[in-house]
N, C-alpha and C positions, 0 to 999 in steps of 0.2 A: 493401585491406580486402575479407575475404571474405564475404559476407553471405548467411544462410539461415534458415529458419522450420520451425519444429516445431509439430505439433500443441498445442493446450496439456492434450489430453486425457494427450499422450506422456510430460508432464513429473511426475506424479504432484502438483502442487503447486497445481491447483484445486480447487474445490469443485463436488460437483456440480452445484448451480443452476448456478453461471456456465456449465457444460460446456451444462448442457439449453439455456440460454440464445443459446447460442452455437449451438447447434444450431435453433434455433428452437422448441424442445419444446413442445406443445399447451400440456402443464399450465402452463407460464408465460405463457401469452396475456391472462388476465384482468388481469395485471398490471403491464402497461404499455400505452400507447400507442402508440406506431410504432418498431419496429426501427429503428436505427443502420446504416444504409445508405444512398448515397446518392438514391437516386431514395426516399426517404422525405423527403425536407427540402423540397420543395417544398407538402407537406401541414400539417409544422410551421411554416414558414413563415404559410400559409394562416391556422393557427388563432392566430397569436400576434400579437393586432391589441396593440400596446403603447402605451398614451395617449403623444401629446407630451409632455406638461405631466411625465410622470413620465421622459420623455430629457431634459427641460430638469436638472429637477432633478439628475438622475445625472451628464451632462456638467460643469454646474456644481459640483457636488460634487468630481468627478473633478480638474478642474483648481484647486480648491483643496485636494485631500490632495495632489497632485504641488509644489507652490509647493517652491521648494528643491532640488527636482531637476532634474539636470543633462539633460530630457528630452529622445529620441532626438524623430526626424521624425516617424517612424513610430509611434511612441506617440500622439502629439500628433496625426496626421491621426485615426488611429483614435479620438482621444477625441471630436474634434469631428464625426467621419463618425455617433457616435451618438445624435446630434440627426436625424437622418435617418429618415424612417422605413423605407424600405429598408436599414436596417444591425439589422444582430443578432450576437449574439454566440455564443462556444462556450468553455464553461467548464470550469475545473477548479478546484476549493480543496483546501488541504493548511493544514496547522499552521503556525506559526512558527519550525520547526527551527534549532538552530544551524548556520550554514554551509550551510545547506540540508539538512542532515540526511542520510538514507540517498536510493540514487540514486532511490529511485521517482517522488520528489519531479519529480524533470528528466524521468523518462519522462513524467510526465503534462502536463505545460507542454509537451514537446516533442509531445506526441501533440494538445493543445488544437492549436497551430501549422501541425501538417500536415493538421487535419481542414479547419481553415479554408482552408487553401490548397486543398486538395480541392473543398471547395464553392465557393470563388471559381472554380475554374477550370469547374466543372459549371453554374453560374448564375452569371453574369457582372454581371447589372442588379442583383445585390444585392450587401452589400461584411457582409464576416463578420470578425469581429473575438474574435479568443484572448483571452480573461481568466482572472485567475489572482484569484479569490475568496481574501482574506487570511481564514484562521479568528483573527482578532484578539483576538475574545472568548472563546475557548477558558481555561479557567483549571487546567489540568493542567498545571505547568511540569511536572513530572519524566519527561512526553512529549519535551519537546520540549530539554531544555536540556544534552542530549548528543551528541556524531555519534562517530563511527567513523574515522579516519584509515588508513591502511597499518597496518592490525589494532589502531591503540591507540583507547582509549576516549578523549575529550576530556569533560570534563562543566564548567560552571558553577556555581554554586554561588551561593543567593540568596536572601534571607527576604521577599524582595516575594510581594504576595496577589493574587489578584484576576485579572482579565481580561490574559493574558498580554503582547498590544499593549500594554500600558500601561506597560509594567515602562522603567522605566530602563535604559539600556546602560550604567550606573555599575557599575564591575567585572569590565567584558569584558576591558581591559586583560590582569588576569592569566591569561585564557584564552588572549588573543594572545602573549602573552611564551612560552608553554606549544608553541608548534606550532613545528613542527619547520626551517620557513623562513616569511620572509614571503609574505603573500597580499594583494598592495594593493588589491584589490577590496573586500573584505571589512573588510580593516582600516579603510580608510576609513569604509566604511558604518558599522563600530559605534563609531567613535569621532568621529565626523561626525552620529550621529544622536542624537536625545535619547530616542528610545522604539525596544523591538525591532519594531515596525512600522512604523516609518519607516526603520530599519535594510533591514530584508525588503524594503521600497519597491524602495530603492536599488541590493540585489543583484540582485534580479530584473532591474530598468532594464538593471543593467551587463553579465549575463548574457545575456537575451534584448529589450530594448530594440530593437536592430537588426532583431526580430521581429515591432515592433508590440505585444510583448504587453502589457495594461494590467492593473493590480493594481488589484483593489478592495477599501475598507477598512471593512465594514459596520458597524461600531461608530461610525456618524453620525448626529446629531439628523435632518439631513435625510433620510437615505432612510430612517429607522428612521418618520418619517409614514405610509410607504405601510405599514407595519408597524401602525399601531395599532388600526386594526381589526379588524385576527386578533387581535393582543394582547387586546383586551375580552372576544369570543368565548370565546378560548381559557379564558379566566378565570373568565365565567360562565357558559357554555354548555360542558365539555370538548370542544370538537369532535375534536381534534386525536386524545385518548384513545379517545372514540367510534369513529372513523373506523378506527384503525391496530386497534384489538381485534379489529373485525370483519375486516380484511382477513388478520390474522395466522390467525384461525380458520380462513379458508380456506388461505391457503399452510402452515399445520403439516400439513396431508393429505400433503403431501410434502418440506417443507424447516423444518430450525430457521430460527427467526427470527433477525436480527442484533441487531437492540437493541429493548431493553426502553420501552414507551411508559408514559409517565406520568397521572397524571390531569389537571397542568397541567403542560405541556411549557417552561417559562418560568421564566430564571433574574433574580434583582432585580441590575442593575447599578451597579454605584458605583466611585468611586474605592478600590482595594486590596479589594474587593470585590465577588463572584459568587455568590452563594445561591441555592437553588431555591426556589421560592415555592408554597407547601401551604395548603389548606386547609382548618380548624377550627375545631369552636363558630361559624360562621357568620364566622368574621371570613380575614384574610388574613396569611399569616405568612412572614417569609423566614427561613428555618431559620440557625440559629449567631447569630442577632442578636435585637436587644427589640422590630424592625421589625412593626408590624403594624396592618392595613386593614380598613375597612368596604368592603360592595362598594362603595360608592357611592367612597367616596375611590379606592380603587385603578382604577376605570373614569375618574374623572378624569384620574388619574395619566397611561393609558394618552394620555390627547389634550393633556395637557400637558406630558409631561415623556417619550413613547415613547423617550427612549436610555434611561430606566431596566429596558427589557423586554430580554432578552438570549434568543433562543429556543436552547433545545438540540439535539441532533441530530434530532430529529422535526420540530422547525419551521423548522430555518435552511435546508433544501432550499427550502422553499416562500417563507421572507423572499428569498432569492437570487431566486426566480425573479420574484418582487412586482417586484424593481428592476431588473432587466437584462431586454431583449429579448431573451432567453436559447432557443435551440433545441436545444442540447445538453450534458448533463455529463457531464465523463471522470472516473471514480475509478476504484480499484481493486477488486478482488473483492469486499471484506468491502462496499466503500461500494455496489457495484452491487445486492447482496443487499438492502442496506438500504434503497434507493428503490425495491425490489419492497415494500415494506412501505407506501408512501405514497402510491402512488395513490388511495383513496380519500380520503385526505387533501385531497390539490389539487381533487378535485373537488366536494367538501364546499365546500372554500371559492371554491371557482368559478376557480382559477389554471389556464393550459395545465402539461399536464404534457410534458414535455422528453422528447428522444430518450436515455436512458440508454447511455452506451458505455465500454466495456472499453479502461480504459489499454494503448497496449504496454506489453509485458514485453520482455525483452531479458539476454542471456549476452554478457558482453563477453570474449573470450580472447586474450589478448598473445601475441605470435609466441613467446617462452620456454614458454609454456603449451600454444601449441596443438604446438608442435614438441615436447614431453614427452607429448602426448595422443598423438599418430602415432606417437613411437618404443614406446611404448607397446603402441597397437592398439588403441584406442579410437576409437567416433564421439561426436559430442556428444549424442547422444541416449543413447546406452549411459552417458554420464556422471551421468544424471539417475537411476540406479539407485542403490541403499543400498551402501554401502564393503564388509560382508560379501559381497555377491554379486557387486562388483566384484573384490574377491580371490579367490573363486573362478574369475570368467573370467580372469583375470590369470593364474592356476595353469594353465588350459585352454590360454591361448597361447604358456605357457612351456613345455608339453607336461610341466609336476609335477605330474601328479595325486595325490590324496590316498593315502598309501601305507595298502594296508589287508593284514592276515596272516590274515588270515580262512582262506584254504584249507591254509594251514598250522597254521591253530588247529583246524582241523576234523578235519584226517589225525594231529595228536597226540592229539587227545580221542579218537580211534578206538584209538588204540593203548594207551592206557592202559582204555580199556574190554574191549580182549582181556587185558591185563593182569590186572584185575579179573574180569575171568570165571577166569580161571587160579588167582589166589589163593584163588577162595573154592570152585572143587575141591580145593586142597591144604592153604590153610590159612583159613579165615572170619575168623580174627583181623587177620589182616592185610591185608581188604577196608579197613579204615579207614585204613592208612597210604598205601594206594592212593592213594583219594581224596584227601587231604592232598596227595602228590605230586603230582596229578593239578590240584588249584586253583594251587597254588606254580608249575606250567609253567604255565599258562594267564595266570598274573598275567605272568610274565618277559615274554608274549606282549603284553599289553596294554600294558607300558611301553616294550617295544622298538619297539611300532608309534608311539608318544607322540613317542620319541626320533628315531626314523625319520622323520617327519611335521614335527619341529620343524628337522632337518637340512634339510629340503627348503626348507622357510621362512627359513631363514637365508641357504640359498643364493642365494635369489632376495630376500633382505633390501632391498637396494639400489633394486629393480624396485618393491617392495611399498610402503617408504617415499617413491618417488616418484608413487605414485598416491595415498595419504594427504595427500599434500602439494599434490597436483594439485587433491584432489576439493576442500580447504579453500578453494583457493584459488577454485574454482568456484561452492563451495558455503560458505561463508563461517559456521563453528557450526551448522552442518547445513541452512540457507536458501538459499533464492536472496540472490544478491549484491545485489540492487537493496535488499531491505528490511537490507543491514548497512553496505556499501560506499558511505561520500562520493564524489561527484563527483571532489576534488582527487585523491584515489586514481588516480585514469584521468587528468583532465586536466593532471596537473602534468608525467606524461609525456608524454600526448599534447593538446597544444595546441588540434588539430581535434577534439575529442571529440565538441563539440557539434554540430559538424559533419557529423558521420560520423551519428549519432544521428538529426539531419535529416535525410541523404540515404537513412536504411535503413530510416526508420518505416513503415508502412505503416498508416495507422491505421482501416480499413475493411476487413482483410485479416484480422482477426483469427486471428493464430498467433502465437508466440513467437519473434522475432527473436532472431540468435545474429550476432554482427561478431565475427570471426576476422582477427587482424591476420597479413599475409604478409611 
């Protein structure tokens, strides 16, 4: 396996915060905390004193959502190493994908994995532990309830509401009947589990388990307590709104904002139900239902019954960070933008704000692909250009350039112009048929060059539809593969996938990882 990194400014496929980011850009300084590097973690460290009483709760919690699983060592030392107060974590959340969804999902659990081993090996007296934050409560199935196979779409199909975790794996059946060979990992999980977050548990475990990695299921009465005092805040005080308005006002001076902040960032949870909670006429209301609150009830609500508060994407940064001894989160682009938006946030509510880090990205290319890129003449960085401007350089190394009759359209228009001088010494009348003649050779000129041009392309037809077929394969409906391409895609041929993924990440190195098989 051949392994190399590209800028990611190379790939055309960020945005430019992440680029200034990455770069360390002035103008991004007010909005965060401490760069994602290693000799920064000992300052995050520093600032993230995490009460016991809220590791008792989280350990204890942790090993009763695991009850039923088959759990690795390694999970299990790490869940009880977080009762420790020298243990902290490095996270990443993602949705409840089917099958895991497109690969980005693995790049970010694989990149939580290699950060921690990083910092184990740089600080030795503390023990760092990957977590894989479940978005359980997310209620957009039509996110989450398709993947991608060797270019077919897979989709489910399901009239359940509400907080996705909760949904039933009644049904999965005829998805599994649907794929192409079996996958006992998976099939297990969803016909083994009663809800798609104990499904998700389970693959994870079977996937990277051997990793340590621990799954957290934030849709719990317990740790949703350290949650209920934001919950009240947020309800009668907007802080949340307050907070992100003003910070957005300063990051529009140079970047769209990623998501829009609410006035109460706070959805009402229930069983088959997820509503965002507004308020009017003085009272409290959860939209699409008859639900509705005095402050005074719904501030109760918060200390009695906090699994009913579900926060949206403005507050679940800061619920994650309330419950884990958390010093860093991996997402991707859009998500990195977006916790430039919340700093003011965390500090409104007095939480450490985390070292914000850039998932790898990663070009997977099979020995067929990259041996079609070489006969070719292509590098992989040439590959990240638009398919017109690859047919052109494709044209360049086939030495067809574009046929043009230009200087032979030039030396006939000349000649019919002494023609034209001629006729209208001898006869003016028949200046017009000049002209006539004179457009009718020019047109023969323009289709012959058409014809000329389409010859050259057919000869090299062979050449051109295997970079078509190249870039698809590269570039999957014109994206990077990570956000179209399942995992099984790669793993069912190669068995070490995840492996290889391990040994190439780099995840403090920030550039784009390209594994080229030889």
């Amino acid at each position: 396996m051949k392994v190399s990194c590209i800028d990611y400014s190379a790939t055309g496929a960020f945005s430019s915060l992440v680029l200034d980011y990455l770069r360390k850009d002035a103008k991004l300084r007010p909005f965060y905390a401490h760069f994602p590097e290693i000799s920064s973690f000992p300052a995050l460290i520093q600032e993230r004193n995490f009460p016991a009483e809220r590791r008792q709760v989280l350990v204890e919690e942790l090993n009763r959502q695991y009850q039923g699983v088959e759990i690795t060592k390694a999970v299990q030392a790490n869940i009880s190493a977080l009762a420790d107060a020298q243990t902290f974590t490095i996270t990443t959340g993602h949705q409840l994908n089917l099958f895991t969804g497109p690969l980005y999902f693995i790049y970010k659990v694989i990149t939580a994995i290699n950060t921690a081993r990083e910092l184990q090996k740089a600080y030795p007296d503390q023990t760092f532990v990957p977590v894989y934050w479940m978005a359980t409560e997310d209620h957009d199935f039509a996110e989450v309830n398709h993947f991608t196979l060797f270019g077919k779409q897979y989709a489910w199909e399901s009239d359940a509401k509400g907080a996705v975790g909760r949904f039933s794996t009644d049904g999965l059946n005829e998805l599994l009947d649907e794929m192409p060979e079996s996958y006992p990992l998976f099939e297990q999980a969803y016909t083994g589990s009663a809800t798609l977050a104990e499904a998700m548990r389970q693959i994870v475990n079977g996937l990277f388990g051997e990793y340590g990695v621990v799954c957290v299921d934030g849709d719990s009465r317990a740790l949703k307590q350290a949650f209920s005092t934001i919950a009240q805040r947020e309800l009668t005080e907007q802080v949340g709104f307050k907070a992100v308005t003003e910070t957005n006002a300063a990051l529009e001076q140079h970047y769209k904002p990623q998501v829009m902040v609410r006035e109460i960032n706070l959805f009402y949870l229930d069983q088959n139900l997820r509503e965002r909670i507004v308020q009017e006429d003085g009272h409290y209301k959860v939209l699409n239902t008859d639900l509705v609150f005095t402050r005074e009830e719904i501030v109760a609500l918060t200390q009695e019954q906090p699994e009913k508060f579900s926060p949206n994407v403005v507050l679940r940064p800061l619920y994650q960070e309330l419950v884990l001894p958390n010093l860093a989160y991996i997402g991707g682009g859009a998500e990195v933008a977006y916790w430039f938006q919340l700093k003011g946030t965390f500090e409104a509510y007095s939480v450490p704000y985390p070292a914000v880090m850039l998932r790898n990205s990663a070009m997977y290319i099979t020995k067929p692909n990259a041996q079609r890129m070489e006969k070719l003449g292509f590098t992989v960085t040439e590959m990240f250009r638009e398919l017109p401007e690859l047919k052109k350089r494709l044209a360049e190394l086939l030495n067809q350039q574009e046929v043009s009759l230009q200087q032979q359209r030039d030396a006939v228009e000349e000649a019919f112009r002494q023609i034209e001088e001629l006729a209208q010494s001898i006869d003016p009348t028949l200046v017009k048929a000049v002209g006539a003649e004179t457009q009718k050779a020019l047109n023969s000129f323009q289709m012959l060059e058409k014809k000329l041009n389409k010859a050259v392309e057919n000869k090299n037809d062979t050449a051109y539809n295997q970079l078509a077929n190249l870039k698809e394969k590269l570039f999957p409906t014109g994206v990077l593969q990570e956000r179209v391409d399942n995992l099984l895609t790669y793993q069912t041929n190669n068995p070490n996938f995840i492996q290889e993924l391990l040994a190439a990440f780099e995840p403090f190195s920030y550039c784009f990882t390209v594994l080229q098989e030889e």
